[in-house]
C-alpha positions as CSV (number, residue, x, y, z in Angstrom):
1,X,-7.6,121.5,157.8
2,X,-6.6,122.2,161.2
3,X,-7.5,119.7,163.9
4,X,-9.9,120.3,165.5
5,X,-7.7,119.5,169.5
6,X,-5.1,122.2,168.1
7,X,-5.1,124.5,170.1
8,X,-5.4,128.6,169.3
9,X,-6.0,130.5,172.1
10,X,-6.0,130.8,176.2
11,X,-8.4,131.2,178.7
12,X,-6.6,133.6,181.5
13,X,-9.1,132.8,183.9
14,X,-9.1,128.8,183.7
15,X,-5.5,128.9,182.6
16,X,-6.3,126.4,179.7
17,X,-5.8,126.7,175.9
18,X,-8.0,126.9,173.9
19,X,-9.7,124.4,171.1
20,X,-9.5,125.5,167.2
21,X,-12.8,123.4,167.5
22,X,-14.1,125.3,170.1
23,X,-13.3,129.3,168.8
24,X,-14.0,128.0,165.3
25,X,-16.7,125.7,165.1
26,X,-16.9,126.1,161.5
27,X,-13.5,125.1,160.9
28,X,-10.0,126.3,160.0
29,X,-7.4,126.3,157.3
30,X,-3.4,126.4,157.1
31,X,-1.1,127.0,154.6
32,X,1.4,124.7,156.2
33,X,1.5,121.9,158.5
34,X,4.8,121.7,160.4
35,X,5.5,118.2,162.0
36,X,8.8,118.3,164.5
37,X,9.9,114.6,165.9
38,X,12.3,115.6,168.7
39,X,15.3,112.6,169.0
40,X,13.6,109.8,171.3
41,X,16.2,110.5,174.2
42,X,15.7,113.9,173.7
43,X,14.3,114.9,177.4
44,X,16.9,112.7,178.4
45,X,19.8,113.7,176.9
46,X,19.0,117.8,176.9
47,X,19.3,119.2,180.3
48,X,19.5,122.8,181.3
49,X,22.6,124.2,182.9
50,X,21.4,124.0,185.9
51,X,21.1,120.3,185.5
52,X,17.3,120.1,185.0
53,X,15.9,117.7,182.3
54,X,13.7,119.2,179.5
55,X,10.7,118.6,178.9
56,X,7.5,118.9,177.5
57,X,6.0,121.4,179.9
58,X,8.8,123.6,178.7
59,X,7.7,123.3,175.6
60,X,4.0,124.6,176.7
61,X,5.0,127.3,178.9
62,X,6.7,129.2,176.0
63,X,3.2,129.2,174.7
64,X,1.5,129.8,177.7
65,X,3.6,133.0,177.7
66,X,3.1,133.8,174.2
67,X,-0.9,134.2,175.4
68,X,-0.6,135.0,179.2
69,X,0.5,138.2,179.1
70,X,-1.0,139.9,176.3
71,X,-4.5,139.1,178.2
72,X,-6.0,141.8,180.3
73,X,-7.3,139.0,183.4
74,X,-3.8,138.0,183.8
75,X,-1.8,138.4,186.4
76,X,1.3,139.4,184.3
77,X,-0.3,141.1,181.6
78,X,1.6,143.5,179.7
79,X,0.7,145.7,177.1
80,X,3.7,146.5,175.2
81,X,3.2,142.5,174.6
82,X,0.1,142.8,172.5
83,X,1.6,144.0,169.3
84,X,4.3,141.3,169.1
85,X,1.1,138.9,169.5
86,X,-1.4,140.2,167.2
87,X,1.3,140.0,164.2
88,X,2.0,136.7,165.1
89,X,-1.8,135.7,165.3
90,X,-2.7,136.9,161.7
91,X,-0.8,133.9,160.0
92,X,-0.9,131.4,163.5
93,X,-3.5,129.0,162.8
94,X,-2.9,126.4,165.7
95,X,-0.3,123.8,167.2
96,X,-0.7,120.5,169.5
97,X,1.3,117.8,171.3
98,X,0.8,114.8,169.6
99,X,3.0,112.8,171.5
100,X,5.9,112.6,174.3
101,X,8.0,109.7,173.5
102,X,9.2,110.8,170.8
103,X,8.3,114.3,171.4
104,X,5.9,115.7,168.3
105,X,4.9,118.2,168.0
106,X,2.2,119.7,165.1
107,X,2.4,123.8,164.0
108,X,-0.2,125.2,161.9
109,X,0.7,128.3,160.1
110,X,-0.2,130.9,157.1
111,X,3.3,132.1,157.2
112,X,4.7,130.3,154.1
113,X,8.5,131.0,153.1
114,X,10.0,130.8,149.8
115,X,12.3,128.5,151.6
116,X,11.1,125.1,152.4
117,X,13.6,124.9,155.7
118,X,12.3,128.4,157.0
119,X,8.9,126.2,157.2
120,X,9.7,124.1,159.7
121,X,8.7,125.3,163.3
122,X,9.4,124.5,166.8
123,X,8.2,124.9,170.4
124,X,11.9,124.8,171.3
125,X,14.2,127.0,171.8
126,X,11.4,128.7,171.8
127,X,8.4,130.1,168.9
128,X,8.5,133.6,167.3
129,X,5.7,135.9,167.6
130,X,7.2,137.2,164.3
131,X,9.4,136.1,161.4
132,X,13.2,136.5,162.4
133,X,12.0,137.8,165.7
134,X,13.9,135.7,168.8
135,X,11.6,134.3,171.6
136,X,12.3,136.6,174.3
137,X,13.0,134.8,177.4
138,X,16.4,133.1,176.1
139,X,15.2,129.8,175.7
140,X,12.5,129.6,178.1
141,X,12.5,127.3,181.4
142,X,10.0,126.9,183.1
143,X,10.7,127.1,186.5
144,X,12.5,130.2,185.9
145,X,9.3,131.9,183.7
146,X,7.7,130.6,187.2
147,X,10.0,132.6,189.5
148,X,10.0,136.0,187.2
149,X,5.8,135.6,186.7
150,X,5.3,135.6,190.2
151,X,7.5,138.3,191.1
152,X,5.8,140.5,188.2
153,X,2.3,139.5,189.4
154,X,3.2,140.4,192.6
155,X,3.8,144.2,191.5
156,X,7.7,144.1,192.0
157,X,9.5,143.3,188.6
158,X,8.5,144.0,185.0
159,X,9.5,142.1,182.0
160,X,9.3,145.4,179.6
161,X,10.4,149.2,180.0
162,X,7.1,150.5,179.3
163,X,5.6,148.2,182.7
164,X,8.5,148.7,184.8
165,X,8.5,152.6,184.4
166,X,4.7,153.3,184.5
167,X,4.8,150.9,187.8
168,X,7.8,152.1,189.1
169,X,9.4,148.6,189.6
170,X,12.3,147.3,188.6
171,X,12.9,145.6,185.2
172,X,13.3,142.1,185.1
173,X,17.1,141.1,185.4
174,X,17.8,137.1,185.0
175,X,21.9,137.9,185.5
176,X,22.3,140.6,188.1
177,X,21.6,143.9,190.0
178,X,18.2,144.3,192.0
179,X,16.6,141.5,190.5
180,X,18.3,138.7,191.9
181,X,17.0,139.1,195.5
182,X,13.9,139.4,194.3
183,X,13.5,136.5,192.3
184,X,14.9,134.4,195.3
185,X,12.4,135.3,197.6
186,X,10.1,133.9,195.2
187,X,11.9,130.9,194.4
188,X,11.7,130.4,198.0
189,X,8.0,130.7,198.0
190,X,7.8,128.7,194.9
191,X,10.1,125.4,197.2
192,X,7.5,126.4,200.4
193,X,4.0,125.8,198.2
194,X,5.7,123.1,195.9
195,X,4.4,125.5,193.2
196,X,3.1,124.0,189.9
197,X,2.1,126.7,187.3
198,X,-0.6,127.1,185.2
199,X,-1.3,123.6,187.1
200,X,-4.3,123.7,184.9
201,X,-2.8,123.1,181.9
202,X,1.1,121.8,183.1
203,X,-0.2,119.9,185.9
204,X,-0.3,117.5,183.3
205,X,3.1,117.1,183.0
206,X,4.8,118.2,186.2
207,X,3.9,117.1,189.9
208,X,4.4,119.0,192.6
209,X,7.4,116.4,193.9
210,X,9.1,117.6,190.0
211,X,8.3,121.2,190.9
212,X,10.6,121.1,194.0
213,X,13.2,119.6,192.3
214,X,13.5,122.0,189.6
215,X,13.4,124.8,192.1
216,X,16.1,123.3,194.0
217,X,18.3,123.1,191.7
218,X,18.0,126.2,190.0
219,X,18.9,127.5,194.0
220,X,21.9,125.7,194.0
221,X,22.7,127.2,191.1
222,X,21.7,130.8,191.4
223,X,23.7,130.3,194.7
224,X,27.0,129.6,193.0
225,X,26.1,131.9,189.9
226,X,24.1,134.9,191.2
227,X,22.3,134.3,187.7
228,X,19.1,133.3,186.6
229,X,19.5,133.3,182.8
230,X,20.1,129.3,181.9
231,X,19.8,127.4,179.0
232,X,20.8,124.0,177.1
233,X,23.7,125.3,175.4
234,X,27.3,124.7,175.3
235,X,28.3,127.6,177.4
236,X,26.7,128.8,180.4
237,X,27.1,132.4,182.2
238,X,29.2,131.6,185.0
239,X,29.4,135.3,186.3
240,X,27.9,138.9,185.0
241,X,29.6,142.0,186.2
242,X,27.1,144.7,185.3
243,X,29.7,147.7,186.2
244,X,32.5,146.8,184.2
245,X,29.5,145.2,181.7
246,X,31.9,141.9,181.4
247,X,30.6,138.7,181.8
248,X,32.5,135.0,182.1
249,X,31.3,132.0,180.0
250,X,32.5,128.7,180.6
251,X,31.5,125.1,178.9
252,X,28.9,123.3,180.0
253,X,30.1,119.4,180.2
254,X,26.8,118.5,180.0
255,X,26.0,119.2,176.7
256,X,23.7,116.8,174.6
257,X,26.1,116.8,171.3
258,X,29.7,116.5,171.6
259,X,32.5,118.9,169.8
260,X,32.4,116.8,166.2
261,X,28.5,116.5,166.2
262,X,28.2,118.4,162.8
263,X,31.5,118.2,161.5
264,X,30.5,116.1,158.5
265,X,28.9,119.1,156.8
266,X,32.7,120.9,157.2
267,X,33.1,119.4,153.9
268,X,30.5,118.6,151.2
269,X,30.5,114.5,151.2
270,X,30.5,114.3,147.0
271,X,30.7,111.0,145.3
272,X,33.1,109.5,143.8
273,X,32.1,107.1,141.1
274,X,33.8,104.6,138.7
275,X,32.5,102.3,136.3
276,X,33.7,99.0,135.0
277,X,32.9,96.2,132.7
278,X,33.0,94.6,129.0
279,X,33.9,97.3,126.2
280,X,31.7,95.0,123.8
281,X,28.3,93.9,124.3
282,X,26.3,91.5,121.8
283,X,22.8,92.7,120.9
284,X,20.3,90.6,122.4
285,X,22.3,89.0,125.4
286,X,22.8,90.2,129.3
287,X,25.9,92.6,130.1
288,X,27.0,93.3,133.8
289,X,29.2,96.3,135.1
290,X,30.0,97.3,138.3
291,X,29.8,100.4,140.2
292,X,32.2,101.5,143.2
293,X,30.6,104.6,144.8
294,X,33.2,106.1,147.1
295,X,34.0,109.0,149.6
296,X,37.7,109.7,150.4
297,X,39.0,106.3,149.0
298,X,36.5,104.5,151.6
299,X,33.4,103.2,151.0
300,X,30.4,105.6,150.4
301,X,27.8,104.4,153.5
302,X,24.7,103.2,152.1
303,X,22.3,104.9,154.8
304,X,23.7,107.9,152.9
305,X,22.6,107.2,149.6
306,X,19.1,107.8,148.1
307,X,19.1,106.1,144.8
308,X,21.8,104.7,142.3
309,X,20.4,104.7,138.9
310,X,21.7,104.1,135.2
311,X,20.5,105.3,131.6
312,X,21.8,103.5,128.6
313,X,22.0,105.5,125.7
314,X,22.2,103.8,122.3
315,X,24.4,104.8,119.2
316,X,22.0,107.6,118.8
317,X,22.3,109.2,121.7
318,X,18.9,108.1,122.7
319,X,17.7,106.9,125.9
320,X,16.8,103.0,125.6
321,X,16.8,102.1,129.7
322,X,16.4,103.6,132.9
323,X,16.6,101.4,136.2
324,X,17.6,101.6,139.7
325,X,20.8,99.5,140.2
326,X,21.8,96.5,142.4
327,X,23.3,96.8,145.6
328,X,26.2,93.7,146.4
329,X,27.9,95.6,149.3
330,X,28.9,98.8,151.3
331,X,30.4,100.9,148.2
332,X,29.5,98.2,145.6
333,X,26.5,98.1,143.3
334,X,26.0,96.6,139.6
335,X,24.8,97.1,136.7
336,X,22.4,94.6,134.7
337,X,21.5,95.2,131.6
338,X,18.8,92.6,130.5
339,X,18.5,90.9,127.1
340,X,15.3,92.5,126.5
341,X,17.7,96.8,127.3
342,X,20.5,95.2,124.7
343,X,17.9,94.2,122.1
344,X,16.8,97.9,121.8
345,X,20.3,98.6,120.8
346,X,22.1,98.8,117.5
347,X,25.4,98.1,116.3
348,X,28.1,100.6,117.1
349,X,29.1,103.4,119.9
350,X,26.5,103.4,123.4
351,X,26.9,105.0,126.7
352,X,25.9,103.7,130.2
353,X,25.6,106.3,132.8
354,X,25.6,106.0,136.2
355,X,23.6,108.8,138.9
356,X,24.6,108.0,142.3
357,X,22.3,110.9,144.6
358,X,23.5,111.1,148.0
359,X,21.3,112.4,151.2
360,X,23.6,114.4,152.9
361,X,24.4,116.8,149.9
362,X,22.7,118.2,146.7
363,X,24.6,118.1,144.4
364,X,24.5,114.0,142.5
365,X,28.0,112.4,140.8
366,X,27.4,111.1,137.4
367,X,30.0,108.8,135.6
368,X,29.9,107.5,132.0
369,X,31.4,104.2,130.5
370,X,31.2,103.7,126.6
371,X,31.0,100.2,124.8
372,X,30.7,99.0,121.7
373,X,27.7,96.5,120.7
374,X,28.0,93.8,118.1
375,X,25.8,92.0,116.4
376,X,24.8,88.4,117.2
């Protein structure tokens, strides 16, 4: 069931969202309930390239877009938006804010892939409005959204071909040509009325001293870039040259995850296990073994373990014990098997079997010891 805060729609005229509770009174299913806790530093450590935190009411205003301009009593509407926009609202059953620190955020959806990862949906980079369709403002500032909406509501850019050619105005360029100019003059406009969008709705999250300090920024920037087009990233555009259609990247220091962030996954981390202990056991009395659990010759971290079990097997191959075993240290674990596992054996060949089932890969490392039990 979909809560009943989510929200589903937007009200062009208020410039608010939306309740499920209040378009469907009655109620409203999903097939899946997305969940995404951002890292707790996350609007501190993520910063756009032009050295503006993230936050939440970035988050929101890739919404906010995903509604605004498909909506005939807005400012920016745009038809060649609707059809993106009514695909995406025949599986998009609602999404909410549940929190900023951490960052949560809730996605309701009927959109169900085979996949379990391909579930899992975010308000940043930005949404989809269909499956393996890219948000289309990069990945979405607001104070930048802010700039281009109120040069497009003012009648002198277009985000889309279709707008720009039936109004005769120029199409929306975030790196170069015409555009540029333009959107200065209203980033200047937007630093004179300390401008807070949709203040409705992200007033919530911005004031008006905020406002200015994003816009000022983004100035500097655009002043030492010519470019509008930022994001998060790595690399940043430091220059487009639209004649000779080159452009120059170069790395942004700034970046919230350093060079060796994900090299860990370069190279499955498989177990490497090794069992020891007595090769005779007497019926009826405790054996111990011990288990070294290993990656590279070093010890195999525990945080990255989910479970080490064992399964004796008796003479006849049958299964007499299962149990979790004992951690003693980093790398280390044992194996007890009780008087009351050894008194379901008989005499002759068994097998203890160790499963050690990391996190961090799928694929579990079994090892196998043999011993002999003896009657007391």
């Amino acid at each position: 069931t979909v809560p009943e805060d989510a929200f589903i729609d937007w009200d062009a005229r208020s410039q608010t969202f939306i309740t499920v509770g209040e378009k469907y009174p009655e109620g409203l299913t999903s097939k899946v309930r997305s969940v995404t806790t951002y890292h707790p530093e996350f609007t501190e450590r993520v910063s756009w390239h032009d050295g503006n935190k993230i936050s939440a009411a970035d988050l929101l205003m890739s919404m906010i877009m995903q509604y605004d301009r498909i909506n005939p009593e807005s400012a920016i509407y745009d038809s060649q938006a609707v059809p993106n926009h009514e695909a995406f609202m025949t599986v998009f059953k609602g999404f909410r804010i549940t929190s900023t620190d951490p960052l949560t955020v809730e996605w309701y959806t009927d959109a169900v892939a085979a996949d379990a990862e391909l579930n899992v949906y975010a308000l940043w980079p930005g949404p989809t409005a269909v499956s393996y369709q890219p948000y289309a403002f990069g990945e979405g500032a607001w104070h930048v959204l802010t700039v281009a909406n109120m040069a497009e509501a003012a009648g002198e850019l277009a985000y889309t071909t279709n707008k720009s050619t039936e109004n005769e105005v120029e199409w929306t360029n975030f790196v170069g040509g015409p555009s540029i100019e333009i959107l200065n003059k209203y980033l200047d406009q937007a630093i004179a009325e300390e401008y807070v969008p949709y203040a409705a709705t992200l007033g919530q999250y911005i004031t008006s001293e905020q406002a200015v300090e994003r816009y000022n920024n983004l100035k500097a920037w655009v002043a030492e870039h010519n470019s509008y087009w930022i994001g998060t990233g790595p690399y940043y555009i430091d220059r487009a040259y639209l004649t000779e259609k080159t452009l120059t990247l170069k790395h942004y220091d700034d970046y919230a995850d350093m060079s060796d962030r994900w090299s860990g996954f370069g190279s499955p981390k498989i177990a490497t296990v090794a069992l020891d202990g007595p090769a005779q056991v007497t019926i009826g009395e405790e054996a111990e073994f011990s288990v070294s659990v290993t990656l590279n010759d070093a010890p195999y971290p525990t945080t990255d373990i989910k479970s080490v079990k064992f399964l004796v097997f008796d003479a006849n191959n049958n299964i007499v014990a299962v149990s979790p075993a004992d951690l003693v240290t980093e790398g280390q674990y044992k194996v007890v098997l009780t008087p009351e596992m050894t008194e379901k054996l008989v005499t002759g060949s068994n097998k203890l079997t160790v499963a050690v089932v990391p996190t961090v890969v799928a694929i579990p490392t079994f090892s196998s010891l043999n011993f002999v039990t003896l009657a007391p």
